[in-house]
C-alpha positions as CSV (number, residue, x, y, z in Angstrom):
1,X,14.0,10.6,8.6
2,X,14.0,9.1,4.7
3,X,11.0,8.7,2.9
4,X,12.0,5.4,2.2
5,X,12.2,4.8,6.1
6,X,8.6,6.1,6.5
7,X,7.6,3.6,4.0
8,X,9.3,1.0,6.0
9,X,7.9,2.0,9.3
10,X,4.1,2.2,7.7
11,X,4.9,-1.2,6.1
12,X,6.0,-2.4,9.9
13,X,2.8,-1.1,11.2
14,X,0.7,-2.5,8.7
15,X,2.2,-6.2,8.8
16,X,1.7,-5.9,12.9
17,X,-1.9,-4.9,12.1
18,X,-2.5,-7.8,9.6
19,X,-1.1,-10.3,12.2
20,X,-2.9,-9.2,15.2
21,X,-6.1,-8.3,14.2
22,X,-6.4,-11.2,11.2
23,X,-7.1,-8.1,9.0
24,X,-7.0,-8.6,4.8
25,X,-3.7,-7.2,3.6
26,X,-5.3,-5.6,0.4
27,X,-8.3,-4.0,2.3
28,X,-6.0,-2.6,5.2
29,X,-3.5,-2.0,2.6
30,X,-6.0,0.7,0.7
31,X,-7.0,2.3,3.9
32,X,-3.3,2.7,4.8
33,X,-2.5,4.2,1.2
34,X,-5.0,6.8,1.9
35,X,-4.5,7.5,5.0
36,X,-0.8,8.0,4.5
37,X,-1.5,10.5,1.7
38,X,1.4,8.2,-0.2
39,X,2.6,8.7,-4.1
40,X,2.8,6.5,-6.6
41,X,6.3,5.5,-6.1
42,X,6.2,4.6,-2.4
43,X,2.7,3.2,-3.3
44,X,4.5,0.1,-5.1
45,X,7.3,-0.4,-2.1
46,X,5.1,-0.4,0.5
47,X,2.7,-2.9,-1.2
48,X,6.0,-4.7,-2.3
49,X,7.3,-4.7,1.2
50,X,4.0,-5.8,2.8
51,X,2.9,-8.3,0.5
52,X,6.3,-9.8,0.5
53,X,6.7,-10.5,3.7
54,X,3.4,-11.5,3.8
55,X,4.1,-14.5,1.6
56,X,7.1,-15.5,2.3
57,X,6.4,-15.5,6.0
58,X,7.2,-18.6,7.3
59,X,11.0,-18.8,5.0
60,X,11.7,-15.8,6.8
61,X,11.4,-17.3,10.1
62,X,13.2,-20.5,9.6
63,X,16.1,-17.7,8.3
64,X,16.0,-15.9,11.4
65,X,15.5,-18.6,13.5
66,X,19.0,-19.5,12.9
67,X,20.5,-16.5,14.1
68,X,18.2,-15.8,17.1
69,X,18.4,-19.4,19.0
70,X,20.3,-17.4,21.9
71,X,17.8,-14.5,22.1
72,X,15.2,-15.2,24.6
73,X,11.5,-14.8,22.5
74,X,11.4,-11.3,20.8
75,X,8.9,-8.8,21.3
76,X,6.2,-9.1,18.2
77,X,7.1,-5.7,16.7
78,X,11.3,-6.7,16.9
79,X,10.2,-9.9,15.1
80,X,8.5,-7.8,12.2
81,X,10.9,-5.5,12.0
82,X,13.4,-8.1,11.5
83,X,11.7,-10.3,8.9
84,X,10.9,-6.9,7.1
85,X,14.4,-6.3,6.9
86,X,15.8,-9.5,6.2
87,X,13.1,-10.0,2.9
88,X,14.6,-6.5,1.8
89,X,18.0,-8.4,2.0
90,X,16.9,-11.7,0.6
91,X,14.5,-10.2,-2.5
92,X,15.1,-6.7,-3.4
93,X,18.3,-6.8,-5.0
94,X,18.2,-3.0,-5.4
95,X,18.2,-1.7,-1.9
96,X,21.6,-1.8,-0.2
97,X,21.8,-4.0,2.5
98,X,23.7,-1.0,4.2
99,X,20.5,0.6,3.8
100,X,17.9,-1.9,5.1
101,X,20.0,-2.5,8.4
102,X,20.6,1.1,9.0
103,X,16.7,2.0,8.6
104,X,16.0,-1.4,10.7
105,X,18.0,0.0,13.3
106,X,16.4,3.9,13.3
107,X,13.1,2.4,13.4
108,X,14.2,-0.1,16.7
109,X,15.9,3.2,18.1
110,X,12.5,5.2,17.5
111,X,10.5,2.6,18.7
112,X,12.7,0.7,21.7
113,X,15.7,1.2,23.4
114,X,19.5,1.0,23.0
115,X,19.6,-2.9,23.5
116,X,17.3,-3.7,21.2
117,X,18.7,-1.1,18.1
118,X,21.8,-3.0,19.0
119,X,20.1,-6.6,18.9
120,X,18.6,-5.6,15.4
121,X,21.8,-4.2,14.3
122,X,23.6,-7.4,15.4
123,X,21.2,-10.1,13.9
124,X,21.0,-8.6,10.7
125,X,25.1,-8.1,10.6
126,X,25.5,-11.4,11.5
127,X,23.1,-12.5,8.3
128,X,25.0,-10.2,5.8
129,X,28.3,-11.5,7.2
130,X,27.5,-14.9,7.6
131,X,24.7,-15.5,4.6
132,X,21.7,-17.6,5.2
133,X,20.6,-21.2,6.3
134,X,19.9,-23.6,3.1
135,X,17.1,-25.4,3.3
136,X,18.8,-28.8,2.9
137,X,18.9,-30.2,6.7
138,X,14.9,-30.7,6.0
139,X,14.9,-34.1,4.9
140,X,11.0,-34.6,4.7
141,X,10.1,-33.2,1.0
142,X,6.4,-31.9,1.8
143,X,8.2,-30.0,4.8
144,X,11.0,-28.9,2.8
145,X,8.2,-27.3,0.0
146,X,6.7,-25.4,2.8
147,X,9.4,-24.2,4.5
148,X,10.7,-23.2,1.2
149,X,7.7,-21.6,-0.7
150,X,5.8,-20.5,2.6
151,X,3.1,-22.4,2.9
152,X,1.3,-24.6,6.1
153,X,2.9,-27.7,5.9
154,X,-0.9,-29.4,6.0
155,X,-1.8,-27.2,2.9
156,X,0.9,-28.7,0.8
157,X,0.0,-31.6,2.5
158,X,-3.4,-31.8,0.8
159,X,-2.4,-30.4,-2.7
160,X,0.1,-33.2,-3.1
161,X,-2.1,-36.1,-2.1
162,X,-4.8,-34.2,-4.9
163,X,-2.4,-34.0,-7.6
164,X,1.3,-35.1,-6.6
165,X,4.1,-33.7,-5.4
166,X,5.2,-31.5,-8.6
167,X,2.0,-29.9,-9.2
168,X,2.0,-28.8,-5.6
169,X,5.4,-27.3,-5.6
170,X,4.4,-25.6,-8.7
171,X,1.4,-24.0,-6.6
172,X,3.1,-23.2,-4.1
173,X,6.2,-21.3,-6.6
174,X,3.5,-19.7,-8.5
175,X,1.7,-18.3,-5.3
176,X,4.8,-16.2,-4.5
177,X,4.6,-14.3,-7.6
178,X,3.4,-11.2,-8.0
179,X,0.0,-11.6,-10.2
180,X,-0.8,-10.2,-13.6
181,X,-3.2,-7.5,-13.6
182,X,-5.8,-8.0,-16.3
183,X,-9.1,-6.4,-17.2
184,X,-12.3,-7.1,-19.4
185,X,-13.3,-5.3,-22.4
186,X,-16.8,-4.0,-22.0
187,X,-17.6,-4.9,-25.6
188,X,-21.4,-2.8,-25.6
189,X,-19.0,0.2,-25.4
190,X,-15.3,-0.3,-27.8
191,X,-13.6,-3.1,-29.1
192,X,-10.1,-4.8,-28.2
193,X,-7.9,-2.5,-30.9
194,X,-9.6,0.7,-29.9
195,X,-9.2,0.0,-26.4
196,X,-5.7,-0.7,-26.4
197,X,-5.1,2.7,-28.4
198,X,-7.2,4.7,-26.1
199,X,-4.8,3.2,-22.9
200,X,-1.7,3.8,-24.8
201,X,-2.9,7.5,-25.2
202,X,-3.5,7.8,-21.1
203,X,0.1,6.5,-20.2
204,X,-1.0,2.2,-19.8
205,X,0.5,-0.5,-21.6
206,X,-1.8,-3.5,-22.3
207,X,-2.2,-6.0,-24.4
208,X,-4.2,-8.6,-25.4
209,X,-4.9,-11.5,-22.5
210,X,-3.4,-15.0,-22.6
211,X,-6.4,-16.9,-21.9
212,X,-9.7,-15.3,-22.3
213,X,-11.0,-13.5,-25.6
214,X,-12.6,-10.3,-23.6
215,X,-8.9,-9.7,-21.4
216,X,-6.5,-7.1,-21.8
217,X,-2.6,-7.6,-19.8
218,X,-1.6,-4.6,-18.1
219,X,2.0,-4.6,-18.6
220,X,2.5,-1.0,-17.1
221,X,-0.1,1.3,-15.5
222,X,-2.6,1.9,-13.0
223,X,-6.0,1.3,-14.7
224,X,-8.1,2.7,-11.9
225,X,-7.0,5.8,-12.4
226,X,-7.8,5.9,-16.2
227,X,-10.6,7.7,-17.9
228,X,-11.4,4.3,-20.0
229,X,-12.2,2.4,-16.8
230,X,-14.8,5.7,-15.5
231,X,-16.3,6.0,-18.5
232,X,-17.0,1.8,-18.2
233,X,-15.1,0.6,-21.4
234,X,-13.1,-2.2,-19.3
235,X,-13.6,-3.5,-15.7
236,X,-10.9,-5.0,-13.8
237,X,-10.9,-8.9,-13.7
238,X,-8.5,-11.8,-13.6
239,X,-8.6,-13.7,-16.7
240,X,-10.0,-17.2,-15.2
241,X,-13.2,-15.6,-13.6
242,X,-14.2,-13.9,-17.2
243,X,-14.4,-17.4,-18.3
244,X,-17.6,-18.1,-16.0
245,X,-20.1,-15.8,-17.8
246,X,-18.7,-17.1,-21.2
247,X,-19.4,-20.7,-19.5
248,X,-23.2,-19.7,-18.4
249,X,-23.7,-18.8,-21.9
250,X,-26.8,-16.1,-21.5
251,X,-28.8,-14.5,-24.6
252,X,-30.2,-11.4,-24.6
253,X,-33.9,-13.2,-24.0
254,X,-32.3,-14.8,-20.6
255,X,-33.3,-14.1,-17.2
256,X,-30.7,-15.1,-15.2
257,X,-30.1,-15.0,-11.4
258,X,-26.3,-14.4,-10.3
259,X,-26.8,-15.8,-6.2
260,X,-24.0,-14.7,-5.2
261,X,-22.8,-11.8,-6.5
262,X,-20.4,-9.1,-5.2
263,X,-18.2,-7.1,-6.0
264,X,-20.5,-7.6,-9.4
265,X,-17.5,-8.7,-12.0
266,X,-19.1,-12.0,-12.8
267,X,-23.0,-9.9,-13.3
268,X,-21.9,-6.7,-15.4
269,X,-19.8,-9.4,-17.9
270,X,-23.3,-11.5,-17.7
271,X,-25.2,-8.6,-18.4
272,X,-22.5,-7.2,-21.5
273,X,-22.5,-10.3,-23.1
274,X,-26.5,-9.7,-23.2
275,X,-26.2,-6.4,-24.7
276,X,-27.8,-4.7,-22.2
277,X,-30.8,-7.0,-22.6
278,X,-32.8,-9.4,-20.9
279,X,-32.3,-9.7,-17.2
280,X,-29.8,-10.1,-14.2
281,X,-30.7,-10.2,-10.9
282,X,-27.7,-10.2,-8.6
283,X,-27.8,-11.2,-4.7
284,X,-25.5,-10.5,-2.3
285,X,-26.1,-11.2,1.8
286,X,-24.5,-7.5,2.5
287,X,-26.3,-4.3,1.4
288,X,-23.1,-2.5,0.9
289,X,-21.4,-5.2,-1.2
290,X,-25.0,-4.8,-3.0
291,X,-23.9,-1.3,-3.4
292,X,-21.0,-1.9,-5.2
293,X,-22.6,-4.4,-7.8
294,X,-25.2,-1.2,-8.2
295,X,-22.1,1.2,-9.0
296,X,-20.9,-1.1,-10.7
297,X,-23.2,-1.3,-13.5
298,X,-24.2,2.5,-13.3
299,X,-20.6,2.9,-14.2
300,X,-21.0,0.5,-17.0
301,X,-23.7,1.6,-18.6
302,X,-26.0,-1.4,-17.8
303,X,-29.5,-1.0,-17.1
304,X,-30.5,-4.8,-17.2
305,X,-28.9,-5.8,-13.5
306,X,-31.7,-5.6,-10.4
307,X,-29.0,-5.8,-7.5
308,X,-30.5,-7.0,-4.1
309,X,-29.7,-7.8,-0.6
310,X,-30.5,-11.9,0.3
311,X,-29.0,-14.5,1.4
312,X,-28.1,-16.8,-1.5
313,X,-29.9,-19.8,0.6
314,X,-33.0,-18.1,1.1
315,X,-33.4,-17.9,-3.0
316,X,-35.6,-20.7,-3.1
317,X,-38.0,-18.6,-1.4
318,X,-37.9,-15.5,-2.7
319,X,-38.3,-16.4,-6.6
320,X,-40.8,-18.5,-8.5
321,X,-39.9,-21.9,-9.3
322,X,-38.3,-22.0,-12.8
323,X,-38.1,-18.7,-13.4
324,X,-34.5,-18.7,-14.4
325,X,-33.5,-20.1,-17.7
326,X,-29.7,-19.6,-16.0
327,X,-28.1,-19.4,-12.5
328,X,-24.6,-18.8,-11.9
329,X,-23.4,-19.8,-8.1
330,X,-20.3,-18.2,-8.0
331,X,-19.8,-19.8,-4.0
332,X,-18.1,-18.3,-1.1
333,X,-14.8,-20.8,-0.9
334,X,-11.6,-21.0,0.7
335,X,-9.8,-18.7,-1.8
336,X,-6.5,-20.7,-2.2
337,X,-6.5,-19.7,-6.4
338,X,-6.0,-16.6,-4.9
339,X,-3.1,-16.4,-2.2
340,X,-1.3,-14.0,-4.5
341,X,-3.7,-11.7,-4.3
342,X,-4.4,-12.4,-0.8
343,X,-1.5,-13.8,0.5
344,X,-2.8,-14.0,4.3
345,X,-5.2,-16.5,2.7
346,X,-2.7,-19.5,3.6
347,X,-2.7,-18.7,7.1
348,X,-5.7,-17.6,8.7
349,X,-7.7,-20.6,7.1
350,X,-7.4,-24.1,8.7
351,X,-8.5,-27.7,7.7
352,X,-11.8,-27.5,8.9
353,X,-12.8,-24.3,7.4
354,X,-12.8,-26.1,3.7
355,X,-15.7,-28.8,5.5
356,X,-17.9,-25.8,6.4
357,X,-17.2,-24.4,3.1
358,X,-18.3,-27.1,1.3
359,X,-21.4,-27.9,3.1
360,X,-22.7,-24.3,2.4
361,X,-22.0,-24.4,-0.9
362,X,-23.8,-27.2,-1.5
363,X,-26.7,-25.5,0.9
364,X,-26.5,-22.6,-2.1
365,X,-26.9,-25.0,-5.2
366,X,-29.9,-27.3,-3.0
367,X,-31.6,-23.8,-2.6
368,X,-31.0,-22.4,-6.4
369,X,-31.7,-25.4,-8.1
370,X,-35.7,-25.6,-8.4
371,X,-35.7,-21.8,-9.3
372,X,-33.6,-23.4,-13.4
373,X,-36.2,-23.5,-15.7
374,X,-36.3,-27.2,-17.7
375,X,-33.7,-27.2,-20.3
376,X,-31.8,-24.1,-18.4
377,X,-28.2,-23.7,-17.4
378,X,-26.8,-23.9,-13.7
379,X,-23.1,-22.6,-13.2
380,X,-21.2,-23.4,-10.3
381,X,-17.9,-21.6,-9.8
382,X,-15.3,-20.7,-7.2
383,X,-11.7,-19.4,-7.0
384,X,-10.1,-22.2,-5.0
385,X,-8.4,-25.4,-6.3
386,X,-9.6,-27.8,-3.5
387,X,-11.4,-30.9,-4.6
388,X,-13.9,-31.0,-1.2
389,X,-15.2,-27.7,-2.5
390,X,-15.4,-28.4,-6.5
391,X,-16.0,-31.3,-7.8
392,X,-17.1,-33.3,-4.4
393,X,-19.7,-30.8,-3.7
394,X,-20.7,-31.0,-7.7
395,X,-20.9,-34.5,-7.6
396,X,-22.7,-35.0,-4.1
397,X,-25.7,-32.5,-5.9
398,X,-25.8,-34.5,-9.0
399,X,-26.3,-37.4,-6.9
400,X,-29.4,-35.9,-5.0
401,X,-30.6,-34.0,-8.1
402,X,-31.2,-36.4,-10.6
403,X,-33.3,-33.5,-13.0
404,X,-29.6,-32.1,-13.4
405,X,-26.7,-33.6,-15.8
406,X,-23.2,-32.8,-16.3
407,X,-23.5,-30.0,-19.3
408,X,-21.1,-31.5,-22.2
409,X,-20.8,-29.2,-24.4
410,X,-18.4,-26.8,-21.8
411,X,-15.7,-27.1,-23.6
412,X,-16.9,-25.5,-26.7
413,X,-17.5,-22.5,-24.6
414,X,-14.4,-22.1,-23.7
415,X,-11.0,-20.6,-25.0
416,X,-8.9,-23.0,-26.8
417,X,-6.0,-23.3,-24.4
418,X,-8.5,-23.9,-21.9
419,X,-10.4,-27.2,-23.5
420,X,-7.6,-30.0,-22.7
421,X,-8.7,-29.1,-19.0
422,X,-12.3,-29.5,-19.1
423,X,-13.3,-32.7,-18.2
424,X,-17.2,-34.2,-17.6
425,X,-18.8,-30.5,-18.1
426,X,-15.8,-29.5,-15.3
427,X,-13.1,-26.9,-15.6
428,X,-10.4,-26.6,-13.0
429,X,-7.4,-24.4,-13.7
430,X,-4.6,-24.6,-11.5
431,X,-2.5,-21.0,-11.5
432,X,0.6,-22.2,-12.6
433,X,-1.4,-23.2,-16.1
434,X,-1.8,-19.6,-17.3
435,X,-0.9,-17.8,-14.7
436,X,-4.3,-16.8,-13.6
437,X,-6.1,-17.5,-10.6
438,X,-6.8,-20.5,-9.7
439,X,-10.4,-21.4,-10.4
440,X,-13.2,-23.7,-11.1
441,X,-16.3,-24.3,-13.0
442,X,-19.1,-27.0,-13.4
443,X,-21.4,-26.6,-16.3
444,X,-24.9,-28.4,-15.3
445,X,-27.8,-28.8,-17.5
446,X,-31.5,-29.2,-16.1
447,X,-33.4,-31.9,-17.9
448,X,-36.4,-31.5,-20.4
């Protein structure tokens, strides 16, 4: 058997993992690259393969659909195996369709029996021979978008009633490309020019970022491998969330309480834009996410982060009231500024899980908010793009928290390209913008 074809069988297994067990597709993705031993070339196809199907999901079912109305319902696995092969057909341009459909069928002969390596062989003929179903018998536009781009027809749904029908199709195009990879310069430890030399030296192509003045683009590389990301001269960030600590704006005098904190991105560029002074204490609910914030600054150099296990909504308990001059809430949230990155995102989460979203992340900012000193800072942040969990839930705590104010000056925090977005002490970029996450931030101020 090819390489190739182990690739595609892992791939298999890991997409009827994802499915049956809701498991992430990056975290089972990492344990299935290390358990497979895999190099760095069949590293890329199988997260190519997996993640592609993953996001185009639903387009490949409405293809096959049309070539398997006779077939009684196929076994889960045949299904898989099907849509793996026909996104191999549809996408990758350099595999050989010859190849796909002979692998698809060794894998149904390993796997199965005669029939169904003959069903696989005959369903993916038929689609090279006859071509694919348009998407033009969908006469209802919203339906047409998801069927098209992927997404739950109640998703696109939403985004269009928020911000019309364009933007959403935009969304929706954007979230089936691959992202950018970016990173943040640790600036206590190089600067931007000697950074991008140093990577140039160890193999990586950068540049600098599009939208925030502390990101580097990785146009060819794998940072995590490089000795300037051990030895804590850049951490790996997407350029929208780097614009949160520039937003909370914290001197080296600060004492600032990050409530909810892991993987630590958000506290070690809190905590570099201090110098290393003043400091950050960073909660998480799980002690081994807390464990990662810890490694995270050890591996930075920072000594000014005091990581701990606690629930964000229990802060009010645990600290003194007005002991932080700033507080970044940095929310648990839906995730959809993310679906590149997490593609099963936009189908494990329903309607009602954005409700419950939003009323704990307003239980977070009612706990936080006696522990901002008068005059202090209160961030609130997330990596979605729905309005019930950004600037509802901002505006439902203004409205009980009359001590707090929409922080004005924002704006003036921000990179340039991003000011003409920032509205009322609100930022909310949508990913097709700059091709960064999709992400949100209210600037509040307490009162004197």
């Amino acid at each position: 058997m090819s390489k190739s074809s182990n690739v595609r069988e892992v791939a298999l297994d890991a997409l009827i993992s994802i499915e049956k067990n809701q498991a992430y597709s990056n975290l089972l993705l990492n344990s299935v690259i290390n358990k497979h031993h895999l190099n760095e070339k069949d590293v890329g196809l199988l997260t190519e393969l997996v993640y592609g199907t993953l996001q185009r999901r639903d387009t490949l079912s409405y293809y096959l659909s049309a070539f398997t109305a006779k077939n009684k319902k196929l076994e889960k696995w045949v299904e898989t195996l099907l849509k793996l092969s026909i996104y191999q057909m549809v996408y990758l341009e350099r595999i050989p369709d010859r190849a796909v459909i002979f692998e698809a069928v060794e894998i149904a002969k390993k796997r199965g029996h005669k029939g169904i390596s003959s069903l696989v062989n005959g369903i993916l003929r038929g689609i090279q021979r006859n071509g694919l179903p348009n998407f033009d018998s969908i006469k209802d536009p919203l339906e047409k978008i998801s069927v098209e781009t992927s997404h739950p027809y109640w998703l696109v749904k939403q985004w269009a009633d928020e911000a019309g029908i364009e933007e959403a199709r935009r969304m929706c195009e954007i979230n089936l490309q691959p992202p950018i990879q970016t990173a943040r310069i640790n600036r206590m430890r190089t600067t931007m020019a000697d950074l991008l030399v140093l990577l140039e030296q160890e193999g990586i192509s950068a540049e600098k970022g599009d939208l925030s003045q502390d990101s580097i683009k990785i146009l060819k590389g794998n940072l995590a491998r490089t000795a300037a990301f051990k030895n804590g001269l850049l951490t790996i960030q997407d350029e929208s969330s780097m614009l949160t600590a520039r937003a909370l704006n914290a001197s080296q005098e600060d004492k600032v309480l990050d409530a909810c904190a892991a993987p630590g991105g958000k506290t070690s560029h809190i905590a570099e834009l201090m110098d290393g002074q003043g400091k950050v204490v960073s909660l998480d609910l799980h002690e081994h996410k807390v464990k990662l914030i810890k490694e995270q600054a050890e591996r930075l150099g920072l000594q000014n982060v005091d990581a701990k296990a606690m629930d964000a909504r229990l802060a009010g308990e645990a600290f003194q009231k007005e002991e932080f001059s700033k507080v970044l809430v940095d929310a648990p949230c839906s995730g959809f500024g993310v679906i590149r990155r997490k593609p099963d995102i936009k189908y494990t989460k329903k309607p009602g899980d954005i409700s419950k979203l939003a009323s704990i992340q307003l239980e977070i900012l009612n706990s936080v908010a006696p522990l901002v000193k008068k005059g202090g800072t209160l961030v609130y942040s997330t990596c979605t793009i729905e309005r019930e969990e950004n600037k509802d839930v901002v505006n439902k705590f203004l409205e009980s928290h009359p001590q707090f104010e929409a922080d004005t000056d924002l704006a003036e925090r921000m990179p340039e390209k991003a000011r003409p977005f920032v509205k009322n002490g609100q930022l909310q970029l949508l990913p097709h913008y700059f091709g960064t996450d999709g992400f949100f931030i209210a600037s509040l101020k307490r009162k004197v």
